[in-house]
PyMOL CGO cylinders between C-alpha atoms (Angstrom):
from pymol import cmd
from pymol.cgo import CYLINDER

trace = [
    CYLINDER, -10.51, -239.79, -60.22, -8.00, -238.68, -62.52, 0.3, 1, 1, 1, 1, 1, 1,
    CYLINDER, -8.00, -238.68, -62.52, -4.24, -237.40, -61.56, 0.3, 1, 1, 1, 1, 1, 1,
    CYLINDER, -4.24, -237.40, -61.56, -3.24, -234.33, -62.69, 0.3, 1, 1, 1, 1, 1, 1,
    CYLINDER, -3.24, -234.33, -62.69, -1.62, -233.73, -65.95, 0.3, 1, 1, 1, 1, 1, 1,
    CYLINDER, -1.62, -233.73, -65.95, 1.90, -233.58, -65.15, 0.3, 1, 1, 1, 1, 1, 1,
    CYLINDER, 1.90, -233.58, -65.15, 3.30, -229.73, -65.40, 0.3, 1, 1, 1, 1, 1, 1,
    CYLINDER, 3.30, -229.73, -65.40, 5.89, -228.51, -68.09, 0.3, 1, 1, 1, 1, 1, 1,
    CYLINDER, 5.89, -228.51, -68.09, 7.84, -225.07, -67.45, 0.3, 1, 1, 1, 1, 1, 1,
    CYLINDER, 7.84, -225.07, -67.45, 9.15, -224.17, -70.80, 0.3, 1, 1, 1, 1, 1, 1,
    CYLINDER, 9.15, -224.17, -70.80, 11.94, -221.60, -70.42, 0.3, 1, 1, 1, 1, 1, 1,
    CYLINDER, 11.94, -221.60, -70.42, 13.47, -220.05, -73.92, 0.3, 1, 1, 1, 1, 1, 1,
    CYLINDER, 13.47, -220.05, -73.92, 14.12, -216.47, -74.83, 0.3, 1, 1, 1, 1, 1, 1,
    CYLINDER, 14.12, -216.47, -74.83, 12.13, -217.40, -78.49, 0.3, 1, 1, 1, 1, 1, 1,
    CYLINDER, 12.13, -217.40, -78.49, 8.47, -216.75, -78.39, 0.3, 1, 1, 1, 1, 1, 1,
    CYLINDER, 8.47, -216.75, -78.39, 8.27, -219.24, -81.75, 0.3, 1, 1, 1, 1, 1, 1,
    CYLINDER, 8.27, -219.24, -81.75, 10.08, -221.85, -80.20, 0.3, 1, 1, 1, 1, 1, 1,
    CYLINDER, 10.08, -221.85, -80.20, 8.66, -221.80, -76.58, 0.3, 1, 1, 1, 1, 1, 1,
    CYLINDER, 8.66, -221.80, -76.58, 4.67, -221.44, -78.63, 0.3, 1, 1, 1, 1, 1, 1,
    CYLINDER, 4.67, -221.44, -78.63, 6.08, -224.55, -80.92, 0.3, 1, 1, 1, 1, 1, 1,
    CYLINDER, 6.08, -224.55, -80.92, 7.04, -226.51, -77.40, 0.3, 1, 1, 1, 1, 1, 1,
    CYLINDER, 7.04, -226.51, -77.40, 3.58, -225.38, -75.58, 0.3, 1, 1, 1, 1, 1, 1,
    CYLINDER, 3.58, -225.38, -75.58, 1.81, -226.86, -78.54, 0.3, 1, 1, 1, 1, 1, 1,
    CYLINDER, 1.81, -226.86, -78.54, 3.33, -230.22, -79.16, 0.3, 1, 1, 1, 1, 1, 1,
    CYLINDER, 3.33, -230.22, -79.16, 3.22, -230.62, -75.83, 0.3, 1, 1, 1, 1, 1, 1,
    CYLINDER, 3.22, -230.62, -75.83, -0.45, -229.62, -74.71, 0.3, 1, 1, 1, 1, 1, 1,
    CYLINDER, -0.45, -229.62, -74.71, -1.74, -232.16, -77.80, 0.3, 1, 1, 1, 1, 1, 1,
    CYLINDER, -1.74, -232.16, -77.80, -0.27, -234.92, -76.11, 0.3, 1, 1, 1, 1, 1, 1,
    CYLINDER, -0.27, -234.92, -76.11, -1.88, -233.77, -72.65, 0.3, 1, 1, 1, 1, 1, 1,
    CYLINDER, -1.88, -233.77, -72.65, 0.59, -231.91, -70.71, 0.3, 1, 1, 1, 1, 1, 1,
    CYLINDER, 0.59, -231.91, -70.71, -0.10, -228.79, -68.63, 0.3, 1, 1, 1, 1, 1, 1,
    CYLINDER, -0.10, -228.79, -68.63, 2.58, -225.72, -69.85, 0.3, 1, 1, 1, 1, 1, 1,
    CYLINDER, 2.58, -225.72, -69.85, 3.96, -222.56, -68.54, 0.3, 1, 1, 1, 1, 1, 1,
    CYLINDER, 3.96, -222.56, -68.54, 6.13, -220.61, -70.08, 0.3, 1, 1, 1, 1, 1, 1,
    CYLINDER, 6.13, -220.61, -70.08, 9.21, -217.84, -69.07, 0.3, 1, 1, 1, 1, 1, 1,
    CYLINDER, 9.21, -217.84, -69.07, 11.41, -215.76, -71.42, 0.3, 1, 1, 1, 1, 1, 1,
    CYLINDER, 11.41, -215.76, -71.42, 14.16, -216.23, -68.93, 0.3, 1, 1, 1, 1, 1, 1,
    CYLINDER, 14.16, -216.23, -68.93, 15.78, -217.48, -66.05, 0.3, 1, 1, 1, 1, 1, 1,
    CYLINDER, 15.78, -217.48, -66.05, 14.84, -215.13, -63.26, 0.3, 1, 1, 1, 1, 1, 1,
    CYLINDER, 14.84, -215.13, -63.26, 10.83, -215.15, -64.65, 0.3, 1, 1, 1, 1, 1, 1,
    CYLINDER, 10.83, -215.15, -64.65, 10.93, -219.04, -64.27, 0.3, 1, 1, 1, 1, 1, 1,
    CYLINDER, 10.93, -219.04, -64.27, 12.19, -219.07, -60.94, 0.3, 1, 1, 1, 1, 1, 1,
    CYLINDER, 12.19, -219.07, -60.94, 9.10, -216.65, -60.57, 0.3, 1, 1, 1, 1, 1, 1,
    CYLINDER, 9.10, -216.65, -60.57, 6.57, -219.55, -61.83, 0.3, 1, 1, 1, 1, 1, 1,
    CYLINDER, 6.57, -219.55, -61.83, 8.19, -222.33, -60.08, 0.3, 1, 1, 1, 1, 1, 1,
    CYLINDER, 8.19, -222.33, -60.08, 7.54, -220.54, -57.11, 0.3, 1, 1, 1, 1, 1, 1,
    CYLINDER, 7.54, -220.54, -57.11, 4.29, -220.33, -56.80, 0.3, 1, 1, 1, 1, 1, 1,
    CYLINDER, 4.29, -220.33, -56.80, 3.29, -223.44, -58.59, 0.3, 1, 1, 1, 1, 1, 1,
    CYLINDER, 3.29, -223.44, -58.59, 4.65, -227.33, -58.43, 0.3, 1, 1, 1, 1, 1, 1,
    CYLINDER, 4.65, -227.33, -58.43, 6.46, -228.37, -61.91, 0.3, 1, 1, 1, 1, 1, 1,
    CYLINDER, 6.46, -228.37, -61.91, 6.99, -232.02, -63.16, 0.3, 1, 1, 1, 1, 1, 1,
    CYLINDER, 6.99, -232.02, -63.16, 9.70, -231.11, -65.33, 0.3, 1, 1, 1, 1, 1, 1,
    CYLINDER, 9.70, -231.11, -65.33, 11.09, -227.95, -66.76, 0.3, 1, 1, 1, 1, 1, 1,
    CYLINDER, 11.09, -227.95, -66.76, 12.80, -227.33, -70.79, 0.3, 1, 1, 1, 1, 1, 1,
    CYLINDER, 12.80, -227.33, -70.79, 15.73, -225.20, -70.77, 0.3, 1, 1, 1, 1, 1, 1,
    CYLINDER, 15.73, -225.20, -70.77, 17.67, -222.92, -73.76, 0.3, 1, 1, 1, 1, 1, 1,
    CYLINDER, 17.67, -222.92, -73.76, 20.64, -223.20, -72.83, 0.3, 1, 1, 1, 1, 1, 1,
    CYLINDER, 20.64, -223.20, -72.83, 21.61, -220.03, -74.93, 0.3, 1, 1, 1, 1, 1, 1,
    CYLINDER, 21.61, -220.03, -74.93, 19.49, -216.86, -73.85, 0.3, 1, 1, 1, 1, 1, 1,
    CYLINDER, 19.49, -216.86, -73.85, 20.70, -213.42, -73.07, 0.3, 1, 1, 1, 1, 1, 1,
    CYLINDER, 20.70, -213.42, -73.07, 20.27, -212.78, -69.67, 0.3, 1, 1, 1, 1, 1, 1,
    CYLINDER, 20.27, -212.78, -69.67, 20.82, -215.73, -68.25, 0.3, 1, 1, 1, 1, 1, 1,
    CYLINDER, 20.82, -215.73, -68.25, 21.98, -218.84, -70.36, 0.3, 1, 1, 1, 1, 1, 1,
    CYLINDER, 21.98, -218.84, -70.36, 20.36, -222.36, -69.22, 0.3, 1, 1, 1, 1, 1, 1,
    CYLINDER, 20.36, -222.36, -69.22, 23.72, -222.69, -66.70, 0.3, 1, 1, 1, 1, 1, 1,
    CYLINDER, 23.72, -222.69, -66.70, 23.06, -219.35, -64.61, 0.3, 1, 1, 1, 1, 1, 1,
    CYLINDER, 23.06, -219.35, -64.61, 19.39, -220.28, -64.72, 0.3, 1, 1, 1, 1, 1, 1,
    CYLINDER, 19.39, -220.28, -64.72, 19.54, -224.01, -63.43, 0.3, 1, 1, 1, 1, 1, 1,
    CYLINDER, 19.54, -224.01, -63.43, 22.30, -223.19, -60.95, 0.3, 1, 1, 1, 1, 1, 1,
    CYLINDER, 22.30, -223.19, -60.95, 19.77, -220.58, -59.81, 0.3, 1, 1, 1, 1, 1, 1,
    CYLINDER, 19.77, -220.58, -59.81, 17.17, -223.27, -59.52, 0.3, 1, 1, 1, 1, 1, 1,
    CYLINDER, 17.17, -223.27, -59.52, 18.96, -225.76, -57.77, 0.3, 1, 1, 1, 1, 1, 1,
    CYLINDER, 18.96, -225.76, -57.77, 20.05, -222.95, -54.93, 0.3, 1, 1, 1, 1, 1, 1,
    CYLINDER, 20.05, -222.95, -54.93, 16.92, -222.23, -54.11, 0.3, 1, 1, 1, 1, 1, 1,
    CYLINDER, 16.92, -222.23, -54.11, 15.24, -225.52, -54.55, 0.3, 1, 1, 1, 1, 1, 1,
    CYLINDER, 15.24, -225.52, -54.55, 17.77, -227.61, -53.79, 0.3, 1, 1, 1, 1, 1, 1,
    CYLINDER, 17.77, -227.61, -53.79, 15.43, -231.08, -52.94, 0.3, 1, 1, 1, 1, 1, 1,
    CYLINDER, 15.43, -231.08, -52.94, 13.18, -230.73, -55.72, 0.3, 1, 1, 1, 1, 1, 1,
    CYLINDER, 13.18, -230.73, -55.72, 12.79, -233.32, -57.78, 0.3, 1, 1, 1, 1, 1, 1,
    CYLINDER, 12.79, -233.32, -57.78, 12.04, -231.79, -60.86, 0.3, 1, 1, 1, 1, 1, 1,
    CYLINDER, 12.04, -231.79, -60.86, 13.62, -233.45, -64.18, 0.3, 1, 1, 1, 1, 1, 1,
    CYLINDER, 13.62, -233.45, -64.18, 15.07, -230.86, -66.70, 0.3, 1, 1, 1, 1, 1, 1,
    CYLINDER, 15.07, -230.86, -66.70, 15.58, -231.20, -70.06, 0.3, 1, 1, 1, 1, 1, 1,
    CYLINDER, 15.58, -231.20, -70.06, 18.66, -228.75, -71.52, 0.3, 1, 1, 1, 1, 1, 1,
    CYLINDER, 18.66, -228.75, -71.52, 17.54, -228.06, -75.18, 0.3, 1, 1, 1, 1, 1, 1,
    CYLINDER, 17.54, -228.06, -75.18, 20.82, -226.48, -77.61, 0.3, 1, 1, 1, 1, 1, 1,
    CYLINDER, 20.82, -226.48, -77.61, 21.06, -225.47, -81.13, 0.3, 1, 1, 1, 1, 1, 1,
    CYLINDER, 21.06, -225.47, -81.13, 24.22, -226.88, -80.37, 0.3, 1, 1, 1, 1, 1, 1,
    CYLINDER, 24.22, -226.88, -80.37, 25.70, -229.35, -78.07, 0.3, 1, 1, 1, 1, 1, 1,
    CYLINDER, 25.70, -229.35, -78.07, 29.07, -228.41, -79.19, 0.3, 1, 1, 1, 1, 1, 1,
    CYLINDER, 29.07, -228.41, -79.19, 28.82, -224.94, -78.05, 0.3, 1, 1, 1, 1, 1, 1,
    CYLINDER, 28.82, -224.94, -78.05, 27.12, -225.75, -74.74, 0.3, 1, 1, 1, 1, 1, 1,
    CYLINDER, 27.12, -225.75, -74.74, 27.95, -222.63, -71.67, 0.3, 1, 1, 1, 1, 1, 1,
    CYLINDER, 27.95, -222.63, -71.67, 31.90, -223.07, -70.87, 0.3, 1, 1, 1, 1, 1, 1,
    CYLINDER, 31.90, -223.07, -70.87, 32.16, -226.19, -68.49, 0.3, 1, 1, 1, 1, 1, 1,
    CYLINDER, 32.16, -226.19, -68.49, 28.74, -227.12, -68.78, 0.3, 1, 1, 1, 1, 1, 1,
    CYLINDER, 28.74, -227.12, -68.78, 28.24, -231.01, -68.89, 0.3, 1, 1, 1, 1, 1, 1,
    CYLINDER, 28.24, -231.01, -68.89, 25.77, -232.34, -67.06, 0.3, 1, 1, 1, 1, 1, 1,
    CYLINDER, 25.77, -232.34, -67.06, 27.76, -234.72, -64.63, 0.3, 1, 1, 1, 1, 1, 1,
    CYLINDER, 27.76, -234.72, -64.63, 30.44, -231.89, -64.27, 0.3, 1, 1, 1, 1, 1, 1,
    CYLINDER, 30.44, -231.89, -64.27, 28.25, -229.51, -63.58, 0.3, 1, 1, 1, 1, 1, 1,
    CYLINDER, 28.25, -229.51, -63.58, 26.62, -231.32, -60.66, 0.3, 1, 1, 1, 1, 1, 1,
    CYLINDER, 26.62, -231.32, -60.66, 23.71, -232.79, -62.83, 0.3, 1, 1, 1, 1, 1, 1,
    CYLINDER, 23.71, -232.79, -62.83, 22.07, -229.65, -63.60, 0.3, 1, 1, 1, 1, 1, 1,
    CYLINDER, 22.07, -229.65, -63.60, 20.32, -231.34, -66.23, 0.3, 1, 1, 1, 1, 1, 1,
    CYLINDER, 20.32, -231.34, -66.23, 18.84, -234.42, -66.55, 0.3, 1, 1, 1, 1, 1, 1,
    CYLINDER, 18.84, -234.42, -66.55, 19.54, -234.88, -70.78, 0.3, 1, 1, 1, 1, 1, 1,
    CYLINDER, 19.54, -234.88, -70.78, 20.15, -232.51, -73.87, 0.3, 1, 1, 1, 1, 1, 1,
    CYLINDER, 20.15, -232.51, -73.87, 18.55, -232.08, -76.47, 0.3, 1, 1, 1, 1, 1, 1,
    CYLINDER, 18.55, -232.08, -76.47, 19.44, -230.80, -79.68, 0.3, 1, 1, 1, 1, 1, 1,
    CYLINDER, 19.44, -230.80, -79.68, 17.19, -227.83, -81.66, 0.3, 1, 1, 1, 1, 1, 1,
    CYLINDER, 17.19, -227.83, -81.66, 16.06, -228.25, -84.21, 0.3, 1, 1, 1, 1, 1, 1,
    CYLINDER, 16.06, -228.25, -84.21, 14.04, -230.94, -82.43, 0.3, 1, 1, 1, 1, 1, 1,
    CYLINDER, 14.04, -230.94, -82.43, 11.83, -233.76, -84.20, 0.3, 1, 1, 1, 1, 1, 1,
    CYLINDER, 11.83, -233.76, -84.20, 8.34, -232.80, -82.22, 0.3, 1, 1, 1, 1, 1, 1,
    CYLINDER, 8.34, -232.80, -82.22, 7.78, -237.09, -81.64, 0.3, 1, 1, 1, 1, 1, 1,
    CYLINDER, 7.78, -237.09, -81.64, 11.00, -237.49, -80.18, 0.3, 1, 1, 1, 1, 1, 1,
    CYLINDER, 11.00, -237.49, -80.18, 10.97, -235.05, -77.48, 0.3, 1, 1, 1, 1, 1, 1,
    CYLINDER, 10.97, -235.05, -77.48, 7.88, -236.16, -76.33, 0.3, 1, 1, 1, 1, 1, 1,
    CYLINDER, 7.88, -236.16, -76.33, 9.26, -239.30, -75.99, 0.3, 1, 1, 1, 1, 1, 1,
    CYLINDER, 9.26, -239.30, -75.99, 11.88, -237.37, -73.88, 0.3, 1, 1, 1, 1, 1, 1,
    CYLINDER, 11.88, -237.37, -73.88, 9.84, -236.01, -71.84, 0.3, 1, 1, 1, 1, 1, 1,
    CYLINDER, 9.84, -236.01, -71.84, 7.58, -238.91, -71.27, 0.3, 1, 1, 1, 1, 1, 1,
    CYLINDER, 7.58, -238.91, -71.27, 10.93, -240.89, -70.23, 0.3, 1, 1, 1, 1, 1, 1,
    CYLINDER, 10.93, -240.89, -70.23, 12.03, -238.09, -67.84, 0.3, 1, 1, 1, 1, 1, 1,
    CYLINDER, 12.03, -238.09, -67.84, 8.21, -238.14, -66.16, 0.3, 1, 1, 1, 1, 1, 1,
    CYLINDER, 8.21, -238.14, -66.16, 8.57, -241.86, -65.91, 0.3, 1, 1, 1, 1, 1, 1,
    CYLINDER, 8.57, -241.86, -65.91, 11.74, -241.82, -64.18, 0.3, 1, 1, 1, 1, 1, 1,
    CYLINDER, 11.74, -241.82, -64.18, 10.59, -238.88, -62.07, 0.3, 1, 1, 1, 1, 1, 1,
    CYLINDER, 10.59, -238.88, -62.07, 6.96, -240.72, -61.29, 0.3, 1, 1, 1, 1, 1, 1,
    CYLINDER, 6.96, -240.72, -61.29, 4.74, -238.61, -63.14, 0.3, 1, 1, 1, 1, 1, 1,
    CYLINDER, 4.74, -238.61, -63.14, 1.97, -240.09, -65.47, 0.3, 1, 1, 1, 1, 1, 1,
    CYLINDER, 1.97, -240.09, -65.47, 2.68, -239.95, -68.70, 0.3, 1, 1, 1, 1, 1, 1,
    CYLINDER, 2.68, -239.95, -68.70, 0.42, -237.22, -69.78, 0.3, 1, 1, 1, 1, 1, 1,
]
cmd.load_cgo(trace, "trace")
């Protein structure tokens, strides 16, 4: 009997960007859900187990701080891995780092992205967590 594919919640504000992710990562095996925003992924998590959730950090309502600090109130012993994606790491929220801001994310990773290497990203953070590879 096969396991599961592991479960990716994609959260961006871009429709291209989140349909680029969903793609890239559904070739490669992956099972993908999708919110605009913060608020409509806490929505999704809630009424479905994720593996490992992609973050903008940048987005309108809430940016990917608001949105994991959101997250890890209300969930705070899941052990979901999260991936902080950024046009750019220089301009991350003000005080975001991930160690100072109590490890809301588990790496960052830099848009544009190189479609191989984030899967390799995400297949590291699954390992870690204990999710098949996909």
């Amino acid at each position: 009997m096969n396991a599961p594919a592991p479960s990716i919640l994609v959260i961006d504000d871009s429709r291209p960007v989140r349909s680029v992710l969903r793609h890239v990562l559904q070739d490669v095996g992956y099972a993908i859900y999708e919110a605009p925003g913060g608020r409509a992924a806490l929505e999704v998590y809630r009424h479905r187990p994720i593996d490992l959730m992609i973050v903008d950090a940048h987005m309108p309502e809430w940016d990917g701080v608001t949105t994991l600090q959101a997250f890890r109130e209300e969930f705070p012993d899941a052990d979901t891995r999260i991936i902080l994606l950024t046009g750019d790491p220089t301009t991350l929220p003000a005080g975001f780092d991930s160690e100072e801001a109590g490890g809301l994310a588990h790496r960052i990773v830099a848009k544009p992205f190189n479609p191989s290497q984030l899967v390799e990203h995400v297949r590291d953070e699954l390992r870690i967590r204990g999710a098949p590879p996909g």
